[in-house]
C-alpha positions as CSV (number, residue, x, y, z in Angstrom):
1,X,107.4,105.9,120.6
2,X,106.7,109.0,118.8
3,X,110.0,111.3,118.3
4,X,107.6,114.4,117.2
5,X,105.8,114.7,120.5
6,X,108.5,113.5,122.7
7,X,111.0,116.3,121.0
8,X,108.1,118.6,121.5
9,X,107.9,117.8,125.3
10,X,111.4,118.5,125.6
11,X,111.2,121.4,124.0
12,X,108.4,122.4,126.2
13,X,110.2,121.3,129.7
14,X,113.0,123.1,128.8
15,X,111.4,126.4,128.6
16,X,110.1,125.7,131.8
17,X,113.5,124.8,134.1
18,X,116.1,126.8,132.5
19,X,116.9,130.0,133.8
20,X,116.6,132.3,131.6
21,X,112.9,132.7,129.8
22,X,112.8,131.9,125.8
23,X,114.0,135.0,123.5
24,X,111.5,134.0,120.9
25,X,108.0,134.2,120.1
26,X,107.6,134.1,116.5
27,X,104.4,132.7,114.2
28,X,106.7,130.9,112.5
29,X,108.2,128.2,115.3
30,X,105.1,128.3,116.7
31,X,103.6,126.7,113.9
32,X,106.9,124.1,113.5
33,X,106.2,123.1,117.2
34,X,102.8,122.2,116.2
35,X,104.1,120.2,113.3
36,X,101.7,122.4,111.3
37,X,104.8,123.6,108.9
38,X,106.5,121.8,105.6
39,X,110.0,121.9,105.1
40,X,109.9,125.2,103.4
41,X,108.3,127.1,105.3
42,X,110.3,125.7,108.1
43,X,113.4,128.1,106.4
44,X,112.3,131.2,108.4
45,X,111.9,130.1,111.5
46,X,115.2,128.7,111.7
47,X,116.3,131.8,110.5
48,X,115.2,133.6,113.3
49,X,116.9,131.1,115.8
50,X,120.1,131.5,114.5
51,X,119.7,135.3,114.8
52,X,118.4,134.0,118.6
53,X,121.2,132.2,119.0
54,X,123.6,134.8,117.9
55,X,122.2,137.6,120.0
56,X,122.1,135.1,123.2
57,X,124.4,132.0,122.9
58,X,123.9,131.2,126.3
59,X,120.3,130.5,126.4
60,X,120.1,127.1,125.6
61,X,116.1,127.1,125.1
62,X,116.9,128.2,121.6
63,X,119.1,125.2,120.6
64,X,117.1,123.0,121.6
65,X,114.1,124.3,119.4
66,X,116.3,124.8,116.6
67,X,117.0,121.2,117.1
68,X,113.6,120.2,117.1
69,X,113.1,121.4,113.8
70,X,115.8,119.8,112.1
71,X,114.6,116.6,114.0
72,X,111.1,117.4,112.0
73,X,112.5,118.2,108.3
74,X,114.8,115.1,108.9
75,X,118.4,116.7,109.3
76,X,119.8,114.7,111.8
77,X,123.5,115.6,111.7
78,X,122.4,119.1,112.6
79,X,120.1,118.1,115.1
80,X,123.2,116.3,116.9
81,X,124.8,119.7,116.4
82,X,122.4,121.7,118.1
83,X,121.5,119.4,120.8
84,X,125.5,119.1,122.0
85,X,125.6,123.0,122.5
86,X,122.5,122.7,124.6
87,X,124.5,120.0,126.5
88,X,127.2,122.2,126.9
89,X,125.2,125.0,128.8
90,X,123.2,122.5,130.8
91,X,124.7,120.9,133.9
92,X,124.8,117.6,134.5
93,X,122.3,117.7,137.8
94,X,119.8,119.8,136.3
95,X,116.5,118.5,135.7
96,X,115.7,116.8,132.4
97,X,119.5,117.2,131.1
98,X,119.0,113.4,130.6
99,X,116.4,114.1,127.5
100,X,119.0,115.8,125.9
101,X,121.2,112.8,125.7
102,X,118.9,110.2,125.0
103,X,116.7,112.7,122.0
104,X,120.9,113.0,120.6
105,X,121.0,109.0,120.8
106,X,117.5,109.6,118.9
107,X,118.9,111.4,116.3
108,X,122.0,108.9,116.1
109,X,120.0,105.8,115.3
110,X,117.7,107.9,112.6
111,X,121.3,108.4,111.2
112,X,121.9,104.1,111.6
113,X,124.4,105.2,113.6
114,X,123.9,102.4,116.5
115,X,127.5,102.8,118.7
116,X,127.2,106.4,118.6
117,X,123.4,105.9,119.6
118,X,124.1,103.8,122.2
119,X,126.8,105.9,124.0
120,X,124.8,108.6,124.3
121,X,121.8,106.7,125.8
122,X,123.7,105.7,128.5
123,X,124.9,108.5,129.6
124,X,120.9,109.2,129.9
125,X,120.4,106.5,131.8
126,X,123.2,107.1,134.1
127,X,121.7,110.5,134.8
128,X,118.3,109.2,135.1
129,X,118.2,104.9,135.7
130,X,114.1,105.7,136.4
131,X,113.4,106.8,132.7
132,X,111.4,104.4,131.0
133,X,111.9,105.8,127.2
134,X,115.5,105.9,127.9
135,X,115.5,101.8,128.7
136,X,113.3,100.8,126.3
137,X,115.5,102.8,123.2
138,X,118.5,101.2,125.0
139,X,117.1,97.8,124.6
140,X,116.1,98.4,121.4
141,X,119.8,99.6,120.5
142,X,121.4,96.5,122.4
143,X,118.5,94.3,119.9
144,X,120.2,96.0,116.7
145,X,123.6,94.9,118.1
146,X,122.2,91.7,118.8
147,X,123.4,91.5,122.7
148,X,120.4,89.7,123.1
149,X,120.7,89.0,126.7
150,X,121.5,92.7,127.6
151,X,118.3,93.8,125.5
152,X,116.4,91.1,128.1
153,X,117.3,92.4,130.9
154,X,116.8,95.6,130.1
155,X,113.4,94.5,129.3
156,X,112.7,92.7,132.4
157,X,113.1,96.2,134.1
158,X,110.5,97.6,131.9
159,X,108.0,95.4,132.4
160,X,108.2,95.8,136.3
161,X,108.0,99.1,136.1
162,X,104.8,99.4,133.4
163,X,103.2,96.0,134.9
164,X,99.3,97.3,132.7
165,X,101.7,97.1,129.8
166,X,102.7,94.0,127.4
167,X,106.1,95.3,127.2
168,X,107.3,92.2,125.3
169,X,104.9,91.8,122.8
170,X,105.5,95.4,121.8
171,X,109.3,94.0,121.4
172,X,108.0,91.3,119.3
173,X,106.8,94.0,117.2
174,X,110.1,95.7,117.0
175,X,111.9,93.1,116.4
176,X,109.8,91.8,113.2
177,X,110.4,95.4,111.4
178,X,114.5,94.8,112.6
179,X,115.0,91.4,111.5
180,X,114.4,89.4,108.5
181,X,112.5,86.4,109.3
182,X,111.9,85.1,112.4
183,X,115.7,83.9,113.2
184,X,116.3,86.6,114.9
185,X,113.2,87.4,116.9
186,X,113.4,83.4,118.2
187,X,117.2,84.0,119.4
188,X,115.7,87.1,121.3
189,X,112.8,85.8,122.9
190,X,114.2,83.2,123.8
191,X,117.0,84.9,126.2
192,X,114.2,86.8,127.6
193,X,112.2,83.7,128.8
194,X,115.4,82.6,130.8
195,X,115.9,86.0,131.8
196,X,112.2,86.3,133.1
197,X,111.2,82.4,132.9
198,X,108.3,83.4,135.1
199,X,106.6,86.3,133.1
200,X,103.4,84.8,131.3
201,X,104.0,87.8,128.6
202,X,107.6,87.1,128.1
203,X,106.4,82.8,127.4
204,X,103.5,84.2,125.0
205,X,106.0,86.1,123.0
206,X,108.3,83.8,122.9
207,X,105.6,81.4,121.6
208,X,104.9,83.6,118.9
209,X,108.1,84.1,117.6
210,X,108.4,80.3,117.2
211,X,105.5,79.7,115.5
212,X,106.3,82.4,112.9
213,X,103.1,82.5,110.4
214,X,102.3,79.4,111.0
215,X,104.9,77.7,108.7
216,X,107.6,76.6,111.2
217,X,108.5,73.0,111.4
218,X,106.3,70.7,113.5
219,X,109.0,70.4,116.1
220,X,109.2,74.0,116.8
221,X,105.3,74.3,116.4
222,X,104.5,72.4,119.3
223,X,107.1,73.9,120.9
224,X,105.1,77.0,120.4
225,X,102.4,75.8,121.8
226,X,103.5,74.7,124.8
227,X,105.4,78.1,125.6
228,X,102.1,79.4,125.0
229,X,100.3,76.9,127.3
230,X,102.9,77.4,130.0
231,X,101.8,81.5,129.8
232,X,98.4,80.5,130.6
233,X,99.6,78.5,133.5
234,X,101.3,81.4,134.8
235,X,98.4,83.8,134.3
236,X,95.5,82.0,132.3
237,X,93.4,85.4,132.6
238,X,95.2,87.3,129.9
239,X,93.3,87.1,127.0
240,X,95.8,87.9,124.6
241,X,97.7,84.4,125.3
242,X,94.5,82.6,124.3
243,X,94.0,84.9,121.0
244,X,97.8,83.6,120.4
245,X,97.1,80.1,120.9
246,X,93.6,80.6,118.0
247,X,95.5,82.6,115.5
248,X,98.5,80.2,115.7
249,X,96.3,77.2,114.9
250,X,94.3,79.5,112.3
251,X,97.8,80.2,110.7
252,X,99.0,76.7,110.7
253,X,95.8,75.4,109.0
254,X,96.5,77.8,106.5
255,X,99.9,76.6,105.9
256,X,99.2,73.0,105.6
257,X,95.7,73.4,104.4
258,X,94.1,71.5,106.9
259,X,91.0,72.6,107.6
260,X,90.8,70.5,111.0
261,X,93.2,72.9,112.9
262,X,90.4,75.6,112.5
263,X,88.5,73.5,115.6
264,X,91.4,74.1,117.2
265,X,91.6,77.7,116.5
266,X,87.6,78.3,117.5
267,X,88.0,76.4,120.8
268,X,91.0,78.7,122.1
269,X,88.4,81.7,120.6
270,X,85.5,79.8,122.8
271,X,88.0,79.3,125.8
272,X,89.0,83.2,125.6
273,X,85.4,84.0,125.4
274,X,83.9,82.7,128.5
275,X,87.0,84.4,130.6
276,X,85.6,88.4,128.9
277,X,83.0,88.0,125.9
278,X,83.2,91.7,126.2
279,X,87.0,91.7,125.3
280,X,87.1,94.2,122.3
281,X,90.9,92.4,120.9
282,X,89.4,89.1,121.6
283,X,85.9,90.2,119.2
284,X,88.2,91.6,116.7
285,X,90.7,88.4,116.2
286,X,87.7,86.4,116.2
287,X,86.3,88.4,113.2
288,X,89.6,88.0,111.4
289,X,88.9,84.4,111.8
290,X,85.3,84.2,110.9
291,X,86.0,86.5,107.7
292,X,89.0,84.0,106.7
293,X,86.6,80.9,107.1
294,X,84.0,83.2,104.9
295,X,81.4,83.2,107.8
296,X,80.3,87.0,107.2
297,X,78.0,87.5,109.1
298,X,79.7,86.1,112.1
299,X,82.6,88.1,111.2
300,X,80.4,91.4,110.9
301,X,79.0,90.7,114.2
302,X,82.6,90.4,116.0
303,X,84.1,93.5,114.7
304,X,80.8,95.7,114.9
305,X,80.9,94.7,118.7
306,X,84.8,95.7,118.0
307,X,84.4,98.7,116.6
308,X,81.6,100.2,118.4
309,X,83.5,99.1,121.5
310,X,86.0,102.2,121.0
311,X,88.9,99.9,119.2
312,X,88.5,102.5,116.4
313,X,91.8,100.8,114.6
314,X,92.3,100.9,110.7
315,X,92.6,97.5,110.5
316,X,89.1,96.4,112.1
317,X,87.4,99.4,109.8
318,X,89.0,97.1,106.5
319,X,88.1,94.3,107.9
320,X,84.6,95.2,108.6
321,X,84.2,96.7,105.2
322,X,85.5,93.7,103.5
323,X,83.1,91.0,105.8
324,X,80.3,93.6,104.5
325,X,81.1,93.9,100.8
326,X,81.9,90.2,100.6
327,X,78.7,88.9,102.2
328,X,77.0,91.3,100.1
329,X,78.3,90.3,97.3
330,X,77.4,86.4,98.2
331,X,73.8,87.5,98.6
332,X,74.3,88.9,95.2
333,X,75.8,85.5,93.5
334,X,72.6,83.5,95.9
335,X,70.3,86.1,94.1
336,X,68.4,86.5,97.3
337,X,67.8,89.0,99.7
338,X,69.2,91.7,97.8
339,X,68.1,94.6,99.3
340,X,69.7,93.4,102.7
341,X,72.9,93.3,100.3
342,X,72.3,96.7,99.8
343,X,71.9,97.8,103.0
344,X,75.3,95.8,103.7
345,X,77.1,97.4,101.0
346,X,76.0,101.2,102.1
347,X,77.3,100.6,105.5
348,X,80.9,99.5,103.9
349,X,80.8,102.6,101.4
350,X,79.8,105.0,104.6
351,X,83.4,104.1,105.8
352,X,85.1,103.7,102.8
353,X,83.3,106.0,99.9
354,X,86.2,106.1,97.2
355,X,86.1,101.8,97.5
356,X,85.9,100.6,93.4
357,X,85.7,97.7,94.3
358,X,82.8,98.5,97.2
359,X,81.1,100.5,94.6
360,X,81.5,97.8,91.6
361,X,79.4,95.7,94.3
362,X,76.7,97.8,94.6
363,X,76.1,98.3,90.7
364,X,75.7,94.6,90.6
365,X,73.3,94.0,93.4
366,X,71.1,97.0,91.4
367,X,71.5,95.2,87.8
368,X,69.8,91.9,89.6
369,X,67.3,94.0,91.6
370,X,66.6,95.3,87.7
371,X,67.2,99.0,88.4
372,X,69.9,99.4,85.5
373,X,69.9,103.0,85.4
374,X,71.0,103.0,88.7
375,X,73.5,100.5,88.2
376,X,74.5,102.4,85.5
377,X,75.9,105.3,87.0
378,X,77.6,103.1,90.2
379,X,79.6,100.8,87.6
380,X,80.9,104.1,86.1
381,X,82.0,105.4,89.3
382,X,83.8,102.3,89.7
383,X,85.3,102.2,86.6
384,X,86.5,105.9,87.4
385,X,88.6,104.6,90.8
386,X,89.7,101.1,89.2
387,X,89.7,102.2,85.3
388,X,92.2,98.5,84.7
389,X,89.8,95.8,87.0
390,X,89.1,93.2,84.1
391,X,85.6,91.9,86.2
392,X,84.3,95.5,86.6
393,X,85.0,95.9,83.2
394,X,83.0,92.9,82.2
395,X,80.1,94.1,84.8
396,X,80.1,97.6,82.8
397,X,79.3,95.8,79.2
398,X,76.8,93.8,80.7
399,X,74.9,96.4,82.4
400,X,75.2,98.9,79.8
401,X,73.8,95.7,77.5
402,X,70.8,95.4,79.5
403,X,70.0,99.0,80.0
404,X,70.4,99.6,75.7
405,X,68.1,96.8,75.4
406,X,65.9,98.4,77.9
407,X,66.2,101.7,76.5
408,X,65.7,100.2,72.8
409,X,62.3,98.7,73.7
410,X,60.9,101.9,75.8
411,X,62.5,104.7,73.0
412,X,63.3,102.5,69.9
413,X,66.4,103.2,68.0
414,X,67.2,106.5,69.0
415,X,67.3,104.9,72.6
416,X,70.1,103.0,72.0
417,X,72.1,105.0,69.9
418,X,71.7,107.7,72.3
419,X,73.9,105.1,75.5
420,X,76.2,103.6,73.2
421,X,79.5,105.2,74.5
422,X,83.1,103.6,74.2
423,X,84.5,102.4,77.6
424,X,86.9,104.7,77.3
425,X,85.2,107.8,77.1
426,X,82.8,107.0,80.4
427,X,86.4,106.8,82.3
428,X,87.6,110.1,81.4
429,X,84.1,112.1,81.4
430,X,84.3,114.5,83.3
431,X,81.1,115.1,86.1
432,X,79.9,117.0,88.9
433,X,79.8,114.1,91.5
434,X,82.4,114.1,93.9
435,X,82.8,110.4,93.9
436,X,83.7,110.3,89.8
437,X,85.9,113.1,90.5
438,X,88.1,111.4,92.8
439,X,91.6,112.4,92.3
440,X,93.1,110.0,89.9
């Protein structure tokens, strides 16, 4: 969940049920409420509230925006502050009151203050049992206490009431960043399968967090598995479960470097697949695995069909720029069909422009095509954005070797003298192009 636009929404629903209209209308909080405004700038508008405040204490409209912006600038304690004295002119049965509680058990678990947090989300969900942020940060605060079976339940209720939603994977999630290792996630998951034994999302999690990356013992692997098997049994339409099953044999392959698990990683792919080939998480996880068995242009294909799709995610944008740069790069090794390699290594630089590394590529598929000045100037661009990479280094030498030699032939002497520059002064020159002047 995102504390900035849920604080703003409450700051916003608030100026629409209290009484009493907002006293305020300043540049200043505007631009705070937009989250268009640093810390010190930030100064005068809370300025202002407090002389709000002070000229009408009763209107709690203004606490609660001064509240947002200590929320944004991080101070917590005074966010707590504000938001009680809101609490205090807001009765119990108006609408909403129940944000204010649960944005002040917000604020306590920014602070790692989990009791004080909890407290103070249950009096939320007392007011309101229907809110669904309100029980999922309570579940998350019962999973920090590690009342494991309360954080379940509380989970179980979620995912009845957002049934489109894969409540417990997002948990999953949660739980990686709260734990260390997978202990902890395994204990969890495994109180909400007998709290939901039914729920095919609940089995896949659980599956996942006992197969950890791959490295758990066999026991508990096949284990994994099975939980995993038993979600398709319940619903053996979700795709997710069968992307789950592929990665988990991909992962374990990995681990015991046993190539042979990668057929049983492609068959759960090809099982997924013939459910919805046009499932865009199904294309992306496939390219993950195509790009790890360094089938490129398999890869490329998958998280193109990914991409283009609308799952516009960082992660399938690096992946697809490493599948490119890598196969062109290969090309460049095979010495053949290099000017596909360039066409491969333009569509990686078009999404990642300030890419050494992309850019190192491209100098070396122009030194074997033979066009050395042009090489030239790409190696020193990628010596400007990864001035310590020992290989581009190397790559530089050898294209500036060929060029002199190239040079010396067409101009004689005066040629070569004229390109001979120390490595050290091509980094630091200074240039017009935007790419060599990348910030350093």
């Amino acid at each position: 969940m995102e504390n900035k636009s849920f604080f703003a929404g409450l700051v916003l629903i608030f100026f629409s049920v209290t009484v009493q209209s907002p006293v305020f209308a300043s540049d200043s909080l505007k631009y705070v409420l937009e989250g268009i405004q640093d810390y010190y700038e930030s100064k005068d508008s809370i300025a202002e509230l407090k002389e709000d405040i002070e000229a009408n204490p009763s209107n709690p409209d203004n606490y609660i925006a001064l509240a947002y912006i200590y929320d944004t600038i991080g101070l917590y304690n005074e966010e707590v502050k504000m938001l009680n004295k809101a609490a205090e002119l807001i009765l119990d049965s108006d609408k909403e009151k129940d944000l204010i509680y649960l944005s002040i058990g917000e604020a306590y678990i920014k602070l790692n203050k989990w009791s004080k947090a909890r407290s103070f989300i249950e009096k939320a969900l007392s007011l309101n049992p229907e809110n669904i942020q309100t029980l999922g940060t309570l579940a998350k605060a019962k999973l920090y206490e590690r009342d494991f079976k309360g954080a379940a339940k509380l989970i179980k209720q979620l995912s009845v009431k957002e049934k489109e939603l894969d409540i417990y994977y997002d948990f999953y999630i949660y739980s990686l960043e709260l734990f260390a290792g997978f202990d902890g996630p395994r204990e969890f998951f495994e109180a909400c399968a007998k709290t939901d034994p039914d729920n095919y999302m609940a089995r896949r999690a659980y599956g996942v967090a006992l197969r950890g990356l791959g490295d758990s013992s066999d026991e508990m692997f096949a284990k994994a598995i099975k939980e995993m098997e038993r979600a398709l049994e319940l619903n053996p339409q979700y795709i997710p479960t069968y992307i789950s099953l592929a990665d988990s044999y991909m992962l374990r392959g990995f681990h015991k470097k046993d190539d042979n698990l990668f057929v049983f990683a492609q068959e759960w792919f090809d099982k997924g697949y013939k459910i919805n080939p046009k499932d865009l998480r199904l294309s992306y996880a496939m390219g993950n695995f195509f790009l790890y068995k360094k089938d490129y242009y398999k890869a490329i294909e998958k998280l193109e069909f990914a991409l283009e799709g609308g799952l516009e995610d960082i992660q399938v944008v690096n992946l697809l720029t490493e599948a490119y740069n890598n196969q062109a790069y290969s090309l460049y090794k095979e010495g053949k069909d290099l000017e596909k390699g360039l066409v491969l290594i333009d569509k990686a630089l078009k999404m990642s422009p300030y890419n050494g590394i992309l850019i190192g590529t491209k100098a070396e598929l122009l030194y074997k095509l033979g066009r050395y000045n042009e090489a030239f100037t790409m190696i020193k661009r990628a010596l400007q954005l990864e001035p310590d990479n020992a290989e581009l280094r190397d790559d530089y030498n050898r294209i500036l070797s060929s060029l002199q030699s190239k040079e010396g032939e067409k101009n004689g002497k005066k040629g070569y003298e004229k390109l001979k520059a120390p490595l050290g002064d091509i980094i630091e020159e200074s240039s017009d192009d935007p790419v060599i002047n990348f910030e350093k």
